[in-house]
N, C-alpha and C positions, 0 to 999 in steps of 0.2 A: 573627346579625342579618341577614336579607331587605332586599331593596330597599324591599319594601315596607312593612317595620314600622319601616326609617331615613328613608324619604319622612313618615309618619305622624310619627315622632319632630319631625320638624324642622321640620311646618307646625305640629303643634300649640305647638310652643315657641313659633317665633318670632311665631304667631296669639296666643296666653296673652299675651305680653309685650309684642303690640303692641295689645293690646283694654285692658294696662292704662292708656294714655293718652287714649284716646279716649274712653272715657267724662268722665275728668277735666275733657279737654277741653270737652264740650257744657256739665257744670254749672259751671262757672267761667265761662267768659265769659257764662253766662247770668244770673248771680250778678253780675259785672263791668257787662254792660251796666241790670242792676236797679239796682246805685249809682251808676251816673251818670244815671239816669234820676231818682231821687231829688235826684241835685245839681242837674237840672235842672228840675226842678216846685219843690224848696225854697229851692235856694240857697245852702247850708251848705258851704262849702269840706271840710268832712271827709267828703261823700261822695265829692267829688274827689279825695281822698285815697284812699278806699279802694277806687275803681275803678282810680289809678295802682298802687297798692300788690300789689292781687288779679292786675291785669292783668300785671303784670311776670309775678308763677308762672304766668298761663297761656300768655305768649307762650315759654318757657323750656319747659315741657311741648309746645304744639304744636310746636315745634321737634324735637324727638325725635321725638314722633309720625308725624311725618309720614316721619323718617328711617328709619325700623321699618316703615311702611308700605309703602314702595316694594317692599321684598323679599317681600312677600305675593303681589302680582299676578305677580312675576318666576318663583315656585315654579310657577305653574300652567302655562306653558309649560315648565319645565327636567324637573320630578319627576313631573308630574301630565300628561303629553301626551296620554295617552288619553283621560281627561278632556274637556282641551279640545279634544279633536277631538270629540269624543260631543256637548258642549253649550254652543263655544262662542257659535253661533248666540246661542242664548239668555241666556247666563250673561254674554257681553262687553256686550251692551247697556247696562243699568245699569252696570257698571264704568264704562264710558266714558264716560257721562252724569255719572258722581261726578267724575271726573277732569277731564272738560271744562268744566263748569259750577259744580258745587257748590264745588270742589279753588278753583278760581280767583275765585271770590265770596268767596269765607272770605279766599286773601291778597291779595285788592285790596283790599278793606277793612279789614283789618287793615292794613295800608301806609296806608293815611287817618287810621284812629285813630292810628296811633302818633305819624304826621307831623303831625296835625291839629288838635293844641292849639291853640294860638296862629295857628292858618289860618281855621279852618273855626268858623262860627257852632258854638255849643252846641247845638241841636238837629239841625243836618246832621251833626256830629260823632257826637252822642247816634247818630242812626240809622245811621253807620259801624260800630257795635257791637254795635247789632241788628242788621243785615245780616250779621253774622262768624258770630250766633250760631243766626239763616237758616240759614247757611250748614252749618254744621256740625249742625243738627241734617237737611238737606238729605242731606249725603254720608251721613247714617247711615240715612236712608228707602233711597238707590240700593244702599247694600250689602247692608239687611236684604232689599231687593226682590230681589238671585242668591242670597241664603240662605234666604229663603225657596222658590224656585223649589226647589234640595235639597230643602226638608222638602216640600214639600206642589208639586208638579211642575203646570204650569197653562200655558196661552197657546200651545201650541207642537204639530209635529207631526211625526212619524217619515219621513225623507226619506233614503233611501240606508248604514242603519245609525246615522243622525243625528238630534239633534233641533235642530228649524228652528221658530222662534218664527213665529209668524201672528197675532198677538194680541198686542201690547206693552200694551195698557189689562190685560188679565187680569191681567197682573205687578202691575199695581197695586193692583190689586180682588182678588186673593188669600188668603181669608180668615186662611194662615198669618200672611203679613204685617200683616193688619189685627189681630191681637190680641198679636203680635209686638213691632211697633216702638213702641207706648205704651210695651211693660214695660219695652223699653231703654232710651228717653228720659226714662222717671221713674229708673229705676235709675242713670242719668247723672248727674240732678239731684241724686240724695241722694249721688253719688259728690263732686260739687261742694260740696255744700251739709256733709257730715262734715271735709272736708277744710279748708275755711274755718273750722268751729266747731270742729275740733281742733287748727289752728297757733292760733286764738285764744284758745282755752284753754289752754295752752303759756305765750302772751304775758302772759295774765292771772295764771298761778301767780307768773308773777316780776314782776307789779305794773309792765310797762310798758307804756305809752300804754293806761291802762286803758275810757277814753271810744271809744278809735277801734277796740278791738278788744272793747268791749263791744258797740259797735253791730254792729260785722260777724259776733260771733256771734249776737246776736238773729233779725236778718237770715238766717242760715243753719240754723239751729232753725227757724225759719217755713217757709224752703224744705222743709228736709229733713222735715219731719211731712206736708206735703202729699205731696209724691214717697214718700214711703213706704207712706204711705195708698194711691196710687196705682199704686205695685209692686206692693200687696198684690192690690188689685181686677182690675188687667189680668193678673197671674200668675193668679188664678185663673179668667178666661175662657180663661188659654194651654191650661190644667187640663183645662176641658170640650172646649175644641179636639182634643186628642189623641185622643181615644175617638174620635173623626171621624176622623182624620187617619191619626195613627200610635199606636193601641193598644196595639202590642208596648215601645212607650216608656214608657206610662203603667203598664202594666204590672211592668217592669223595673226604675221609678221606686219603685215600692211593693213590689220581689221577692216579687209574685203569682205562684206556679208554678200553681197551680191555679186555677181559676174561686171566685170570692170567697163566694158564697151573695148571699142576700140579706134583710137590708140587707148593704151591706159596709161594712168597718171598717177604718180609715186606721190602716194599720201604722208605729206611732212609731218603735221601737228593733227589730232584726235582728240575730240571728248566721244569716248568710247562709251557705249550704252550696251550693258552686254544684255540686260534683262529682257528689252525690247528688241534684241541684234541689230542693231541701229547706231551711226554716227549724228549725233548731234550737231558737231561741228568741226568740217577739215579745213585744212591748208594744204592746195597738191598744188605738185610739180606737173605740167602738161606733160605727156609723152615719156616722162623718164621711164615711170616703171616700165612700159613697153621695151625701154632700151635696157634697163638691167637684166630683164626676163631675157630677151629673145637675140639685143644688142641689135636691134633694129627699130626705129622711130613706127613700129604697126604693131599690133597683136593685141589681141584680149588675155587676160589673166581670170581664171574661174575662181568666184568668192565662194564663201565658206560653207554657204546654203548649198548651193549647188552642189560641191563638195559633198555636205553630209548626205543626201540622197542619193548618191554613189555609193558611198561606202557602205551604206544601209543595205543597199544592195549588193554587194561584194561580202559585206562580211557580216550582216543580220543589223536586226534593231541595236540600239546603243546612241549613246553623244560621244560624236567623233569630234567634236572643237577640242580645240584646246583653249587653257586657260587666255582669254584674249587678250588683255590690256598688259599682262606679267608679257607675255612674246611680243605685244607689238612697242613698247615702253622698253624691255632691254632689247633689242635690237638697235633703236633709238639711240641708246645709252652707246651699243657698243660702238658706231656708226660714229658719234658726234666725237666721242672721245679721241678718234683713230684720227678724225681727222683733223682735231687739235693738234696732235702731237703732231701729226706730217709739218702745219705750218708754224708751229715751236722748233722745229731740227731745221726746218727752211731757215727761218728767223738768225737761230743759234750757227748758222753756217753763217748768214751773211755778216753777221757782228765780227764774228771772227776771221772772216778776210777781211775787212775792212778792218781790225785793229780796235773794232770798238768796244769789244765785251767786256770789259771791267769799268766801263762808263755807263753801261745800262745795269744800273741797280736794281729796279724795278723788274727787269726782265730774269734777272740770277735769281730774286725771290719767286719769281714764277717758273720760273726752271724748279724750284724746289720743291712748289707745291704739287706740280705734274710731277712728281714721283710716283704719287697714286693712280694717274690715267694709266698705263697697260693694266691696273690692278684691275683698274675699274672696267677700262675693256673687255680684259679677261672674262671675267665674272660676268659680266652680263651676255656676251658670249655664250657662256657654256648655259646658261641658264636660260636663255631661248631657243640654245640647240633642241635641249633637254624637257625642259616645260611645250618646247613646241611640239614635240614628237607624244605629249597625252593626247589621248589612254593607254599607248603601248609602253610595255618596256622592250619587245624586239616589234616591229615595225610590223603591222599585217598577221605576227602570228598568236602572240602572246600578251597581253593588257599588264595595266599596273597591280589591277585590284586582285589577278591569279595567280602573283607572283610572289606575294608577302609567304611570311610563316604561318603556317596554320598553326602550331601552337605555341608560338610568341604571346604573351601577356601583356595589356597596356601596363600594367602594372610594370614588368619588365623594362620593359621597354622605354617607359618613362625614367625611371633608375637611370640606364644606360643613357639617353640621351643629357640627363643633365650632371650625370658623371663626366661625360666627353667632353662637354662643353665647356664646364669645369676647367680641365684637364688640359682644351685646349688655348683657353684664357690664359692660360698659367705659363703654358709653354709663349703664347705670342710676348705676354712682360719679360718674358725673358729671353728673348728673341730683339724685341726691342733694346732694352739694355744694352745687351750683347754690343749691338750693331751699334745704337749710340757712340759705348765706351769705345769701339775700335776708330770708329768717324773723328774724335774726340780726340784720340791720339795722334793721329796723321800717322804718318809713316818718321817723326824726326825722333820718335823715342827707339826705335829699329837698331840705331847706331849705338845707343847708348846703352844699352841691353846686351849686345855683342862686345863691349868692353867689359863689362861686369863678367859675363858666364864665357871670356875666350878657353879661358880655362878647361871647358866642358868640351867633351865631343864632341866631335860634329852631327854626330844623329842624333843626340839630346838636345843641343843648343833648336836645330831645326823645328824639334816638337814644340821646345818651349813656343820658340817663339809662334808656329801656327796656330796652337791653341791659349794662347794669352796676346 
């Protein structure tokens, strides 16, 4: 084990396991601030309900979130110093704009909502919630905008072995970024929106509070067919991006070793042979890939060979593949999942205009087990953005293997990785918990809890009850 393949170990971990909150995050309070928006155009105390209700798992999620978070930015100084000396000109801007502005919009107002029942009009309240949810989908635009600069490098200029930003509008106007952060923000939303309609499908199998969590799955079924639709559409302008961008990924994606002919054909199934760069055996689609790439039934797509004799030439000897079967396997993954889910929220709409969703057993058990697909989407996602983009960690200028600490220790660094790991075991049991014991309650002990502490303030009673 290398320095460098235990730095790698241990952002990828502890980056997987802190991307699985964030997304939760965005679609829940987006979901949250949609039911109180409804209590307040209708009136009906049970959206009240299921804004307190939703809102409790999401404040109990950003709370971890954001404890997972902090050890991301702390990595790129300790393990990654070459790194940040190379870019961080460029790459700290946006962090610190998330941290400064976005970071702090999300818990002020969130500190309003929680405090601001019984304070703050229904409409100023109302817009405490949209503001959180600004907010967070705010910190996900400044993060996408240093991850994008990785994939597709923009606004900046070679200064002393350094790259020096001259251009902060380019980061913005980035075309990675512009076809990027839709895919994450809808992929958010359906992360929110499964989550919702599989704890209340859950509720529903066991016939409690079957009105308040009828409605909140309805409600999350509508979300999540729109966001899925909408993962689907902006994943494949990501599609056509890459043949611009980074070709050896789209490549990699599809374990194209050779140049495609043309038309080319979207390679379903692989036994990938990487030793010999050879496919043993496929399953293709005629003509798709042509239409994913170009959205015309003609064109070749150049495979990975090809590819590396370019780059060789562009940017010297080396192995410019990336890891093959890890990028063409989660893409797979993230592809098959997404489009479960589209025909689960299809499915979940038609039972429920038709009257029939508390007669399909079978399907409310499987609404609960797809709680994990955006996870699983998620994650495999980011992990063939990322794995796609080796050897670089900024695209064209800078490799993985330049970028570690030169004087990190494995020793070190082994510590650290399984102290994290530790650490972040510990936090998910109690994260689970958490979320159980709240699922576990419903929302009928709320009332009863308000009889016992009427007594108490109203900004006491409020804490208690968001944080219990």
């Amino acid at each position: 084990m290398t320095e460098l393949m235990l730095a790698r170990l241990q952002f990828g971990a502890t980056t997987i396991f802190h991307f699985l909150f964030v997304p939760l995050s965005i679609g829940l309070v987006f979901m949250v601030a949609l039911m109180e928006t409804f209590y307040v155009v209708k009136g009906q105390e049970i959206y009240k309900r299921m804004a307190k209700f939703w809102g409790h798992l999401f404040l109990i999620n950003f709370a971890v979130g954001v404890v997972t978070g902090i050890i991301q930015e702390f990595q790129f100084g300790m393990n990654w110093s070459e790194y940040s000396r190379f870019v961080g000109d460029v790459f700290g801007a946006p962090l610190a704009i998330e941290a400064l502005l976005a970071f702090f919009m999300e818990s002020t107002f969130i500190g309003l909502w929680i405090f601001g029942w019984d304070r703050l009009s229904k409409k100023v309240h109302l817009l405490c919630i949209w503001l959180v949810s600004l907010g967070t989908v705010l910190s996900a635009l400044w993060i996408l905008a240093a991850n994008s600069f990785m994939q597709e490098p923009v606004g900046f200029v070679m200064n002393n072995g350094r790259a020096e930003m001259n251009d902060f509008f380019a980061l913005l106007k980035n075309p990675q970024l512009l076809v990027e952060f839709p895919h994450v923000i809808f992929g958010a939303l359906a992360t929110g929106a499964f989550f919702i309609g599989g704890v209340s499908a859950y509720k529903l199998l066991r016939k409690q509070e079957a009105e308040f969590f009828r409605r909140s799955f309805n409600m999350a079924m509508v979300v999540a067919m729109i966001a899925g639709v909408g993962v689907a559409f902006s994943g494949h302008e990501q599609a056509q991006h890459l043949m611009e961008s980074q070709p050896m990924k789209m490549a990699a994606s599809e374990a194209l070793w050779e140049d495609s002919g043309d038309p080319a054909s979207w390679n379903l199934f692989s036994i990938v042979d990487v030793e010999n760069q050879e496919n043993k055996f496929e399953i293709s689609i005629p003509y798709a890939l042509s239409y994913l790439t170009y959205e015309e039934f003609s064109g070749s797509v150049p495979g990975m060979l090809t590819l590396q004799e370019q780059y060789e030439e562009k940017y010297g000897e080396g192995n410019y593949i990336p890891p093959v079967k890890t990028t063409f396997w989660s893409f797979r993954i993230m592809a098959g999942a997404g489009l479960i889910m589209i025909l689960a929220a299809s499915a979940a709409l038609w039972y429920s205009f038709k009257e029939q969703l508390m007669e399909k057993r079978f399907f409310l058990k499987l609404m609960v087990a797809l709680i994990s697909f955006p996870f699983l989407a998620n994650t495999a996602g980011w992990i063939m953005t990322e794995i796609g983009r080796q050897p670089w960690t900024v695209f064209g200028l800078m490799t993985t293997s330049a970028s570690v600490s030169p004087n990190v220790s494995v020793a070190s660094l082994l510590f650290s990785f399984i102290a994290f790991t530790l650490a972040y075991t510990a936090l998910a049991i109690v994260l689970v918990y958490l979320f159980v014991r709240e699922i576990k309650k419903g929302t009928e002990h709320q009332g009863e809890k308000e009889d016992r502490h009427e007594s108490i303030d109203p900004f006491e009673r409020e804490a208690y009850h968001t944080w219990n």
